[in-house]
Structure formats: structure tokens, C-alpha cells
C-alpha positions as CSV (number, residue, x, y, z in Angstrom):
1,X,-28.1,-16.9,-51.0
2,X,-27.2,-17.4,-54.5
3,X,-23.6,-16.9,-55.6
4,X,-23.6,-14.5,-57.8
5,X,-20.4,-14.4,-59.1
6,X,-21.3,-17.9,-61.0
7,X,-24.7,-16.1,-62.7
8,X,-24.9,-14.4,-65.9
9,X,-26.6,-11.3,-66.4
10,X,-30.0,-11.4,-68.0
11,X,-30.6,-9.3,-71.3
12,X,-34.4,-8.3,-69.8
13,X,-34.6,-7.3,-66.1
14,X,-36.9,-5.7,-63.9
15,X,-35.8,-2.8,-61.4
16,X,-35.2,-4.2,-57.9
17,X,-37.1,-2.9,-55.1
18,X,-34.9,-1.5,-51.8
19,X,-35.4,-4.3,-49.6
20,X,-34.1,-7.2,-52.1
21,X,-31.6,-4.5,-53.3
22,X,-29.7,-4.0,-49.4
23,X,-30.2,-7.7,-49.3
24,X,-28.0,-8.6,-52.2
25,X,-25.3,-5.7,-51.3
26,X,-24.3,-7.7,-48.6
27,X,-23.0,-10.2,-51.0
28,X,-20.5,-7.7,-52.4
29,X,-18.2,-6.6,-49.8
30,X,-17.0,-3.2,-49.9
31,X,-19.6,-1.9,-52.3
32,X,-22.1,0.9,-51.8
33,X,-25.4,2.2,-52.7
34,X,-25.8,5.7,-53.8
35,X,-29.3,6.1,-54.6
36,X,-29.7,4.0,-57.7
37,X,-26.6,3.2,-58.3
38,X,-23.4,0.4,-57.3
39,X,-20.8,2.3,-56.2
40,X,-16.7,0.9,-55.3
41,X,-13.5,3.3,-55.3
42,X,-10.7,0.8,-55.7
43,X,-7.2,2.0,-54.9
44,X,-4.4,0.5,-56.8
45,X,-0.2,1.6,-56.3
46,X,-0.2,2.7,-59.2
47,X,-1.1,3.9,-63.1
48,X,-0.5,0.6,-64.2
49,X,-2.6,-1.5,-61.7
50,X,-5.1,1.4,-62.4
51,X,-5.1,0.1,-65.9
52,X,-5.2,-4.0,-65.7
53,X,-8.1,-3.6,-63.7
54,X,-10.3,-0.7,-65.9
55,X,-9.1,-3.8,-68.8
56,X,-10.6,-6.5,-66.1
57,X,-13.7,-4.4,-65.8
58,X,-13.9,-4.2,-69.6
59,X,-13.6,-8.0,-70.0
60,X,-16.0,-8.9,-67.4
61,X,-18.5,-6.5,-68.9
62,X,-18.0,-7.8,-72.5
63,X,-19.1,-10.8,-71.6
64,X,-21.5,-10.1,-69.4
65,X,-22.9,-7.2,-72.1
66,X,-23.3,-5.1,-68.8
67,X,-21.5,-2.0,-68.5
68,X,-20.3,0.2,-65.6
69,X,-19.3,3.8,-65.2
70,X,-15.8,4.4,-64.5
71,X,-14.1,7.2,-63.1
72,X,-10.1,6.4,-63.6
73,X,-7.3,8.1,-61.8
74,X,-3.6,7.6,-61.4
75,X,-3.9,5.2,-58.4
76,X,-7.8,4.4,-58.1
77,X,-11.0,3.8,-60.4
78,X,-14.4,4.0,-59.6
79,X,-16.7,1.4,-60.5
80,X,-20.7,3.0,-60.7
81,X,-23.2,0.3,-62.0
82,X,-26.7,1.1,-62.7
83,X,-29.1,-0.6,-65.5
84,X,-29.8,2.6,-67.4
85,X,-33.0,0.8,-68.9
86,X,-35.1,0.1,-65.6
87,X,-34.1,3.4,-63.8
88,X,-32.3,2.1,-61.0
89,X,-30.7,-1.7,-59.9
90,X,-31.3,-4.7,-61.5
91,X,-29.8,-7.9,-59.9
92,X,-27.3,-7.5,-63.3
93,X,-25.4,-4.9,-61.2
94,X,-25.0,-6.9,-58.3
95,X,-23.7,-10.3,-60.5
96,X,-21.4,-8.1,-62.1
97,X,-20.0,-6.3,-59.6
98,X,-19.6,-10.3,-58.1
99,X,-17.7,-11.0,-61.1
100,X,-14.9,-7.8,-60.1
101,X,-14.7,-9.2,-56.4
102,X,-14.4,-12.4,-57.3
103,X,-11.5,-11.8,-60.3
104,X,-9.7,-10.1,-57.5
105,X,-9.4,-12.5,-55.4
106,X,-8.6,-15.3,-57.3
């Protein structure tokens, strides 16, 4: 296994295919798929914590020039990542969502 958190995501990318798609959600702890799409509900105390992380999320995804779908609330956000230009998941969802796990932890 690769780690992803260390990749960068690729400006052209080819749609995965199931099998190598469950493979690589093992990497990311916690995530989900929902049909074509990376899907984590992370709950925070509060409004604030909401906040520094939709700001990670936005950093990470600057760089990276990958962008989720959030859903924000007072005390959780859900992260939806799905590369609109294949139809379904490209290893870019996977690195970034790395990228999250990884910031979190450190």
C-alpha cells in the first residue's frame, strides 16, 4: 500500500473501478462509500471547531485543486468527495481525504 496522505492529486484521472475503490477505503479509517461518492460526518464540540476544520478542508483542497462537498452544522461537517469529471472515484478522493485524516492527527 501506498500512503496516500504523501501523494498529490493528479489534474487527469481515470474513474476507479469497485474492487480498487474498497481496496483503497481501507486506507481511510472512518470513511464511507455511498455509491460514487467519499463520505465522513465529523463531530466537533462546537461552532468553532466546526469552523477550523471546514478552513482545514479548504486548505487542503487548495492545494490539492480537489474539492469536496460539505455539509456544515453547529457541531459536525460532512465531507462528500467525488471527481465530478469521471462520474464516480478517482484515487484523488481517496489522497485527499488521506490528507484530512492525516491533519487531524498530527
Amino acid at each position: 500500500m501506498t500512503n496516500l496522505a504523501a501523494r498529490r492529486c493528479k489534474p487527469s484521472v481515470t474513474k476507479l473501478a469497485d474492487d480498487d475503490a474498497t481496496k483503497l477505503l481501507a486506507q481511510v479509517p472512518g470513511w464511507q462509500l455511498e455509491g460514487a461518492t467519499l463520505v465522513k460526518i465529523f463531530p466537533f464540540k462546537n461552532y468553532y471547531e466546526t469552523m477550523a476544520f471546514v478552513n482545514l478542508i479548504a486548505w487542503i483542497a487548495h492545494r490539492d485543486d480537489h474539492h469536496p462537498d460539505m455539509t456544515v452544522g453547529y457541531n459536525k461537517c460532512r465531507v462528500a468527495f467525488s471527481t465530478h469529471s469521471v462520474g464516480g472515484l478517482s484515487e484523488n478522493d481517496f489522497i485527499c481525504a488521506a490528507k484530512i485524516e492525516a491533519a487531524l492527527a498530527a
